[in-house]
N, C-alpha and C positions, 0 to 999 in steps of 0.2 A: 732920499730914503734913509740915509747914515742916521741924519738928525731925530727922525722916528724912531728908528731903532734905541738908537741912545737913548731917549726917553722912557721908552718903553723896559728896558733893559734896568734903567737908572727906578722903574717905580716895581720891577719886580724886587731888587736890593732893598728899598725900603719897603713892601709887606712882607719880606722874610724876614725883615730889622721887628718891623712893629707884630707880626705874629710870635715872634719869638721864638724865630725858625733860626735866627741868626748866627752861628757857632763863633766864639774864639779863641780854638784851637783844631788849627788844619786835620784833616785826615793822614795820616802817614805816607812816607813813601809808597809802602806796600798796596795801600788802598787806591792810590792812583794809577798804579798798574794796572787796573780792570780794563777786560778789553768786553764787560758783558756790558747790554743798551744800559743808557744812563746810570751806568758801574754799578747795580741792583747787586752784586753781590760784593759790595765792600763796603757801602755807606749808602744812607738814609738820602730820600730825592733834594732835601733841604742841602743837604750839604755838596750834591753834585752840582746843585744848579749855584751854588756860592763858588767854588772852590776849581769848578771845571766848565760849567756852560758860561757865566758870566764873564770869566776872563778870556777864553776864547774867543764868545762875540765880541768883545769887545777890543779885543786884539783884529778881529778882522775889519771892525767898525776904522779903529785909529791906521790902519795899514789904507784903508779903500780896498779892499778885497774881496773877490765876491761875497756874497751872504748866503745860505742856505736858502734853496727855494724849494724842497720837500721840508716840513718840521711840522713834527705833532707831537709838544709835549705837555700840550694840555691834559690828554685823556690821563696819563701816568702821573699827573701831579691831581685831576680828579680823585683820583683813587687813593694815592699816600695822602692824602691832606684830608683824610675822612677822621674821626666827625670833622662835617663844616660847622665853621660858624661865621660871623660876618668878615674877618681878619683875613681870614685864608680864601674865602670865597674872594674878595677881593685882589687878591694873589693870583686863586687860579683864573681870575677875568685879566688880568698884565698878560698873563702865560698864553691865554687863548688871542689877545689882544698879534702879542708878539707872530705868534703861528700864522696868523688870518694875515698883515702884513706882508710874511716873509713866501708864505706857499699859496694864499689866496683864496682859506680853506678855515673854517673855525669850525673844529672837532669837540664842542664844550658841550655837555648833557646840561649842567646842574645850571640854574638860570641866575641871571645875573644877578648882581648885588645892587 
């Protein structure tokens, strides 16, 4: 399952590369102190999913640690990533791709790409 993950994880990094979701320059110290769901009040869902979910998984990916097996961050990246268009819809199918993997569960409204 590592190796799925990683993939999976590795093709959300590049639709936030090729949406132009990609930031370079971190959020501040300050901003990573949020203790609210996916830090909604200190930075944009692009930049949590670069700067906080991606290294995280993938810290637990290189350790073998377990993985999350509740995760629905489809729905929340549905919603920040409005208007769709084909770039970010592709994004949000890795996103829902990753969820349905890890929880068993694909939480996606908008249809696929």
């Amino acid at each position: 399952m590592y190796m799925q993950v990683t993939v999976l994880l590795n093709q959300i990094e590049s639709e936030l590369k090729a949406s132009e979701l990609w930031a370079c320059v971190a959020p501040d110290e300050q901003a990573m102190q949020s203790t609210a769901p996916f830090f909604c009040d200190t930075m944009p869902l692009e930049n949590w999913l670069q700067f906080v979910f991606l290294p995280r998984m993938r810290a637990l990916v290189a350790g073998r640690l377990p993985l999350p097996r509740q995760i629905a961050v489809c729905p929340i990246a549905e919603e920040a990533f409005k208007p769709l268009n084909r770039q970010k819809l592709l994004l949000i199918n890795s996103i829902a791709d990753l969820d349905e993997l890890l929880s068993g569960k694909r939480e996606q409204t908008t249809s696929r790409a």
